[in-house]
N, C-alpha and C positions, 0 to 999 in steps of 0.2 A: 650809704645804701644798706639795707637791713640784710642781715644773714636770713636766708630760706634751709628750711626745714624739710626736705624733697623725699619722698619715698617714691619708689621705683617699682611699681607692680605688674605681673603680668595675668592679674582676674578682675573680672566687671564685678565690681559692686552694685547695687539696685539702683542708683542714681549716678553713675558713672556714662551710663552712655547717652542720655541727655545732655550730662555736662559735656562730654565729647563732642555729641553733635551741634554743640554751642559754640564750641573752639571749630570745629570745622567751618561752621557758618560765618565767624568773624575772620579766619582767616580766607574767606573766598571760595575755600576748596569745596562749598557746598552749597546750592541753591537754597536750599531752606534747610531748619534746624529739622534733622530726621532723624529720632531716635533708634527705629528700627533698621533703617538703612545704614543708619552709625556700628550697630552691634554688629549685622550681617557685611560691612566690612572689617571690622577687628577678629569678629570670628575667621572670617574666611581667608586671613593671612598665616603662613605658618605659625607664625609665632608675634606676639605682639607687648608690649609696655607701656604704662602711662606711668606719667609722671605728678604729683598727687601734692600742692600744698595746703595745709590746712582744711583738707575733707575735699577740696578744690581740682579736677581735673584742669595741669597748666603744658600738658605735651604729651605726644604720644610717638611713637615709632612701632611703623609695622612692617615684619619681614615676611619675605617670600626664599622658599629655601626648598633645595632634594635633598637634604643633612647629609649629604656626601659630597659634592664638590663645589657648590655652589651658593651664595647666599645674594639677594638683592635687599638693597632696603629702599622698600617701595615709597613710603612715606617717614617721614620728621614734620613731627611741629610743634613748636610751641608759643603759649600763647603771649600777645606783641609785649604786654605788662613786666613779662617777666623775662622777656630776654635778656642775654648777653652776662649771665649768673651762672652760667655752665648747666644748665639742665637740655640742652639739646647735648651735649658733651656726655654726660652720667645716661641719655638714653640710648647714644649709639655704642658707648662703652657698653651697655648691658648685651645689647644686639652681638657683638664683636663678641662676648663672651660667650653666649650663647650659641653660636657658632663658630666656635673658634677651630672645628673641623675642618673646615669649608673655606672659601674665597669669596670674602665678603665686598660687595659691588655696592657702590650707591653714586649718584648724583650728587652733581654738586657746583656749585655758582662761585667766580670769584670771593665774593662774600662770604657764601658760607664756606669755603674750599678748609680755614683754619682749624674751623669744626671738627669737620669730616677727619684731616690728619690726625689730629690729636686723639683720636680715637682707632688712629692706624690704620684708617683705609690712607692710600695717597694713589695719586694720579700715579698711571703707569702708561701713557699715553697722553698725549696735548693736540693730538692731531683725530681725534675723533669725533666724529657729526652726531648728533641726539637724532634717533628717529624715533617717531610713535605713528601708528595709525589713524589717531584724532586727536584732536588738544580738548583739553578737559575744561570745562564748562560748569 
């Protein structure tokens, strides 16, 4: 497996949120490639990171935070080519730094549950139900 080169940024470059809306669209989480609806979600989290190989948007994490007690991280991704390299790992570490005020909250799947640790969130309950108001489409 080749060593990756990973810069961890938290601003949109001119072709960054196309590329985003391209990884959004491949992983599902988006009907169509939209660039503008790519920016105006990354803008509109508190705070957010992509994960950047060679000029290549390949992950992003974005958080929702009051910088005083609370942190969620609403989205992780990254894209399928280049998992399991630890770059979901270096973007929820960045997240965790960037709030390391606060009690940082995310989701998490048997699967990715290793992830998520090793970036020092860990489950503090095993007994709780997921609600949302609609499933995402």
């Amino acid at each position: 497996m080749t060593q990756l080169t990973v810069t961890i940024r938290g601003h949109l470059l001119p072709d960054d949120t196309t590329q985003a809306a391209e990884l959004l669209f491949r992983l599902g989480w988006s009907a169509k490639v939209d660039p503008e609806a790519t920016e105006r979600r990354l803008r509109g989290a508190t705070w957010f990171a992509l994960a950047v190989v060679d000029r290549r948007v390949v992950g992003f994490v974005r958080a929702l935070s009051d910088g005083i007690a609370v942190t969620y991280i609403a989205e992780l991704g990254v894209a399928p080519e280049v998992r399991r390299r630890g770059i979901g790992s270096l973007l929820l570490s960045a997240a965790v730094a960037e709030f390391r005020e606060t009690v940082v909250h995310a989701d998490a799947s048997l699967r990715t549950l290793p992830v998520v640790a090793r970036a020092g969130i860990v489950p503090r309950s095993l007994d709780i139900v997921e609600c949302a108001s609609r499933q995402r489409q």
